[in-house]
N, C-alpha and C positions, 0 to 999 in steps of 0.2 A: 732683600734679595742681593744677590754676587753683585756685584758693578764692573760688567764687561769692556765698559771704553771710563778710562780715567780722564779722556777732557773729551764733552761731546758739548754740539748744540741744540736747541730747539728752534724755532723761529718761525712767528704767527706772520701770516700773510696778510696784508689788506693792498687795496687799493694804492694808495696813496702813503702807507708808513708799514714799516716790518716790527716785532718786538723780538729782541733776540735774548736767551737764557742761554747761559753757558753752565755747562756744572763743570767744577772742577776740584782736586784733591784739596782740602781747607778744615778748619774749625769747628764747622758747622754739625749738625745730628750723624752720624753716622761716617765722620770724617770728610764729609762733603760738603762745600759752598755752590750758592748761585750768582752770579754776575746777569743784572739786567738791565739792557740797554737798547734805547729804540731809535730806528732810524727810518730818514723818508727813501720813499721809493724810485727816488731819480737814480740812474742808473750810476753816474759818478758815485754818490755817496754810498751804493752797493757797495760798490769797490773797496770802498773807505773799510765799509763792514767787514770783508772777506779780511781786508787787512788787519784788523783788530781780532776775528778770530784765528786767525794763522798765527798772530804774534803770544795770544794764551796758550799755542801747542793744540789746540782742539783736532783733533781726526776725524771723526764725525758728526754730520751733520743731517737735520731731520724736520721735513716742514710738508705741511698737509697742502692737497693738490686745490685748490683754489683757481683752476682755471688759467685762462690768461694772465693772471697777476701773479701765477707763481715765477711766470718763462723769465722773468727779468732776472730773480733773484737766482734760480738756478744758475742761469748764464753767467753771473756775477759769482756766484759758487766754483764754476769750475773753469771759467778761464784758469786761474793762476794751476790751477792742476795741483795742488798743495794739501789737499785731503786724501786721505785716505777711501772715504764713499759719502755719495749726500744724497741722501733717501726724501724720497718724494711721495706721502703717504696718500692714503686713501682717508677721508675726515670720518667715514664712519669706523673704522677700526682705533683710533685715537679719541674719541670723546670722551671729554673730562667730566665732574662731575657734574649734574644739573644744580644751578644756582650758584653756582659759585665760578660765573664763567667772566674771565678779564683778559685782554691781550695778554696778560703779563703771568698770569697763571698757567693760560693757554699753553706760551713759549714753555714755563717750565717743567709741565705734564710732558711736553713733549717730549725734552732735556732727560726728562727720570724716567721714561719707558725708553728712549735711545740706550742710555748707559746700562740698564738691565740685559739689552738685546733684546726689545720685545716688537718691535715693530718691522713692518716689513715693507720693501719700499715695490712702487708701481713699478713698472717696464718704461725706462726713461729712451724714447728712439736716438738713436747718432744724428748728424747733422744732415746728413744725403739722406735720410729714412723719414726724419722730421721734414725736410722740404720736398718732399712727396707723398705726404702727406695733406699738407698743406696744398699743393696743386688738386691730387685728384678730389679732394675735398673741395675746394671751391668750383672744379669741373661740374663735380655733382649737382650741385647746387646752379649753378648756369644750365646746364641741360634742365635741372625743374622749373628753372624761370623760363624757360625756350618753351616746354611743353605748356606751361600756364596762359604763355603770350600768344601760342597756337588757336589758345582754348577760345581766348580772347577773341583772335581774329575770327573762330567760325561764330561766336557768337554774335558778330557784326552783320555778318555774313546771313544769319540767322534773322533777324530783325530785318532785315532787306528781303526778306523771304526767296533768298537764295539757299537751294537744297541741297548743293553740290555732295556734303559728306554723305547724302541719302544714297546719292549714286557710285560716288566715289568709298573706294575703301579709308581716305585720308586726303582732306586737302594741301597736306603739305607736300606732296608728289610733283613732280616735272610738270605735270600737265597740270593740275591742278594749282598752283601759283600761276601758270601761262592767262589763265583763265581770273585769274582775282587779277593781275596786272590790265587785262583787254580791260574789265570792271572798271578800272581806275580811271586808263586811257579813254572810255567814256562809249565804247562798245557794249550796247543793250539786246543785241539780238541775240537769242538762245541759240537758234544754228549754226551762225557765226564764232559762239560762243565754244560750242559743244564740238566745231570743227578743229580746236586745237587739242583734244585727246593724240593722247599717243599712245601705242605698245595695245595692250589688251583691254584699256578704257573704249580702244576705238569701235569696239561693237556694242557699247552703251549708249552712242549717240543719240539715238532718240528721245532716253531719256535724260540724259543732259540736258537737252534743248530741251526738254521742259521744267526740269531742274535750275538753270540757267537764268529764267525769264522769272524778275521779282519786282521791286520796287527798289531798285537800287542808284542813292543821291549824291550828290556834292561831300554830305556828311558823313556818308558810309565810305565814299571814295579816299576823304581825310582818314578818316578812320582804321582803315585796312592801310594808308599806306605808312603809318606810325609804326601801328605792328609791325608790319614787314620792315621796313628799318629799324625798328628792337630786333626783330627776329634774325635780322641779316649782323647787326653787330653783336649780337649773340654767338652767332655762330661763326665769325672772327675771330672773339675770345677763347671757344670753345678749340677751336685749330688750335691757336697758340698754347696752350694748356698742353692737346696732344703733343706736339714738339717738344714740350719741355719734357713731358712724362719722357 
C-alpha cells in the first residue's frame, strides 16, 4: 500500500512501560525501517520519549485508548506541540493478528496502519471540556452514593419498624429528616413525632403517629446518625462540584 506519513509512530500502552515503533524511510522491505524502543511510564521519561521521536522527524503519532494509562502519554505527546496529529485509537479497530501478539509487534501494526492512513483516531476533548468532564462525572457518581446512603438509612429505619416512607412520599424531605433527627435526640412518641410535618404532610398526621411508633434503639440511633453525616458530606461535595461545573 502508498505510505502516506514517511516518519510516523506506533506506541503500546501499559501500565507501567510504553513500546514505541517508529517507521521511517530506510533499507528495510519496501524501502522502510522499524526503530523499537521501550520506555517506562513515569512522566519524566515520557518527555524523554517525545524527545526522541521529534529528533527522528516523526509527524505522527498513533496508540490505542487503554484507559487511564493512555492520558499520561498523550499529555507527554503534546505538550511540546511538535507533531503534526497523535491519534488515540479505539483497540477494537486496530487488532493484530491472533497469536502472534507482543508489545513490540503491537507498536509496529500500529506504526504500518498509521503510515498507510488507515486508522482513525477517537474524539480527544481540550483541556476545559476534559475537566468537566471529569467533575460532572464524579457528581454523578456522588449523587448515586447519596441515593444508596438514603436507601441505607430507610432501611435502618426499617428494622426499627419505623414506617415513615409508608406515609411519607420520601424521607429525605424537611420534615422528614426533622423526624429521624427527634429519633436520634431520643424522642419516642409518634404524636410528638408526627407533630413536626410540615406543608401538606401536615394532614397525614395520624398516620404518622402511627407510622412513627417502632422499636427504635441506641443502635438505630448510631446508625441513622452515620448516615446522615455521609449524607450531609455528600451533599457538600456535591455543591462544590456545582460551582465548579
Amino acid at each position: 500500500m502508498r505510505v502516506m506519513y514517511q516518519r510516523c509512530a506506533g506506541i503500546d500502552v501499559h501500565k507501567d512501560q510504553v513500546t514505541v515503533a517508529v517507521r521511517l524511510p530506510g533499507d528495510g522491505p519496501g524501502g522502510r525501517e522499524t526503530k523499537i524502543r521501550k520506555f517506562r511510564a513515569f512522566y519524566g521519561v515520557l518527555r524523554e520519549m517525545t524527545g526522541w521521536l521529534a529528533s527522528l522527524g516523526v509527524s505522527h503519532v498513533a496508540m490505542e485508548a487503554t484507559g487511564i494509562y493512555t492520558m499520561p502519554v498523550l499529555h507527554a505527546l503534546m505538550e511540546p506541540g511538535c507533531f503534526e496529529r497523535v491519534l488515540v485509537c479505539n483497540a477494537a479497530h486496530v487488532k493484530n493478528v491472533p497469536g502472534r501478539k507482543t508489545d513490540a509487534v503491537d507498536a509496529a501494526w500500529l506504526a504500518e496502519l498509521l503510515e498507510c492512513g488507515l486508522l482513525r483516531g477517537s474524539f480527544i476533548p481540550g483541556r476545559e471540556v476534559k475537566a468537566l468532564r471529569d467533575v460532572v462525572r464524579y457528581r454523578k457518581k456522588l449523587v448515586q452514593q447519596r441515593s444508596a446512603e438514603t436507601q441505607r438509612l430507610g432501611g435502618v429505619l426499617q428494622d426499627a419498624g419505623i414506617k415513615l416512607d409508608s406515609v411519607a412520599s420520601s424521607i429525605d424531605t424537611v420534615s422528614g429528616m426533622a423526624m429521624i433527627r427527634a429519633l436520634i435526640g431520643g424522642e419516642r412518641r409518634g404524636t410528638v413525632l408526627a407533630d413536626l410535618a410540615l406543608g401538606r404532610m401536615r394532614s397525614k398526621t395520624a398516620d404518622l403517629a402511627l407510622a412513627l411508633e417502632g422499636r427504635f434503639d441506641d443502635h438505630h440511633a448510631l446508625m441513622c446518625t452515620l448516615h446522615l453525616e455521609h449524607i450531609a458530606s455528600l451533599n457538600e461535595m456535591i455543591a462544590r462540584l456545582d460551582a465548579q461545573v
